[in-house]
N, C-alpha and C positions, 0 to 999 in steps of 0.2 A: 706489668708494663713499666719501663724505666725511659723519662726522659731526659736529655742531657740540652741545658743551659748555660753558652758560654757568654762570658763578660769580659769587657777590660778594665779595671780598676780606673776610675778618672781622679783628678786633684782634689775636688770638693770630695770625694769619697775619704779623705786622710785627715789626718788632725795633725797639730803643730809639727811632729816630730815625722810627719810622711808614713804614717801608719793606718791600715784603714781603722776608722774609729766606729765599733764597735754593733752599733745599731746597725749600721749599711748591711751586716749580715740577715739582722731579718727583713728588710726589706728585701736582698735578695732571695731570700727563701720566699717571700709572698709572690716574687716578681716570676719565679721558678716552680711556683703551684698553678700560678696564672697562665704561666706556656704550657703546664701538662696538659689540664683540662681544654683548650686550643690545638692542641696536638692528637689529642683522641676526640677531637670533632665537636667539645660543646665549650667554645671560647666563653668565658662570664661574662664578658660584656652582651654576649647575645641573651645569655641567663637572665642578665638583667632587665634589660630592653624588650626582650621577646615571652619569657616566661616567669618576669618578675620572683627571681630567686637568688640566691646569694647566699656564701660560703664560710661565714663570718669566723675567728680565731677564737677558741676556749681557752686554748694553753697553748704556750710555744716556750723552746729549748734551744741553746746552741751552744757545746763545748767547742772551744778554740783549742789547736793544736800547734799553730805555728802561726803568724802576722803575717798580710796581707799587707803591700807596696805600691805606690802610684805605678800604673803599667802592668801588673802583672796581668795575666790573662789566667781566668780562671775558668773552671767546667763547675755545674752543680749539677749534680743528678739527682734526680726527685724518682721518689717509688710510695706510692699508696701501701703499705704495710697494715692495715687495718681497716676493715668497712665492717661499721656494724649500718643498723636501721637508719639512725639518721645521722649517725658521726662517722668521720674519717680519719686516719693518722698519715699523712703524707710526711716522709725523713726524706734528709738536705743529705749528701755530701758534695762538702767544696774538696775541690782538688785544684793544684799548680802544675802542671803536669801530672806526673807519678805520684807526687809527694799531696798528704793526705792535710790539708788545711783545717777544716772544721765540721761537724758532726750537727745539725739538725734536728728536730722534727716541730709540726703545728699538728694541734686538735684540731680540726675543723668541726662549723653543724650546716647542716644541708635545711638552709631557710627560704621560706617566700613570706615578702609583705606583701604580698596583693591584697589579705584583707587585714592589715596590722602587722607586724613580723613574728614570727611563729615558726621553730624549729617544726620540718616535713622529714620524712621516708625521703630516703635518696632514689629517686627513677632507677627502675630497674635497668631501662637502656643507659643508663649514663653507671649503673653500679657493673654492669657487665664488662664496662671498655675499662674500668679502676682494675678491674682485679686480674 
């Protein structure tokens, strides 16, 4: 399953010279794992709220290819490439239209603190709609 996440680059998103500056990328990446999992029907916020669980980052990557401008309108497409037992690897690609911006991915671990936080098994209904 591949989800597509579009943006429009805003001012606060650039630094001095109108570039977007650097971190905004993983923020989009977190902002674009957050629309998949809401797009195959288990938004986090409800994760959280309703079955006290959460997605937390291990690792995360992002090669740049080419700079990012106030305005531009960008796509991220997110795809789960990886389900083990209780980790996931969800990869980024930014695109500008055709042209291929930056390259992605985050380790996720499939947590609940209900009773303390504690890396769980990822629910089978929720590992079925990833893969």
């Amino acid at each position: 399953m591949k989800n597509e996440y579009k943006l429009k680059v805003r001012w606060g998103d650039t630094d001095a010279a109108g570039i977007v500056f650097y971190p905004n990328f993983y923020k989009w990446m977190d902002e674009a794992t957050h629309e998949y999992f809401a797009e195959i029907g288990f938004p986090i916020s409800s994760l959280i709220k309703d079955k006290q669980m959460n997605i937390p980052l291990l690792e995360t990557h992002c090669q740049f290819k080419s700079p990012l401008f106030y305005e531009d309108e960008i796509c991220i497409t997110t795809t789960v490439e990886l389900v083990k037992k209780k980790v996931f690897k969800a990869t980024h690609l930014f695109t500008r239209g055709e042209q291929p911006i930056a390259e992605g991915y985050e380790l996720r671990a499939w947590t609940s603190f209900e009773n303390g936080l504690k890396a769980i098994e990822i629910p089978d209904e929720i590992k079925q709609k990833m893969i």
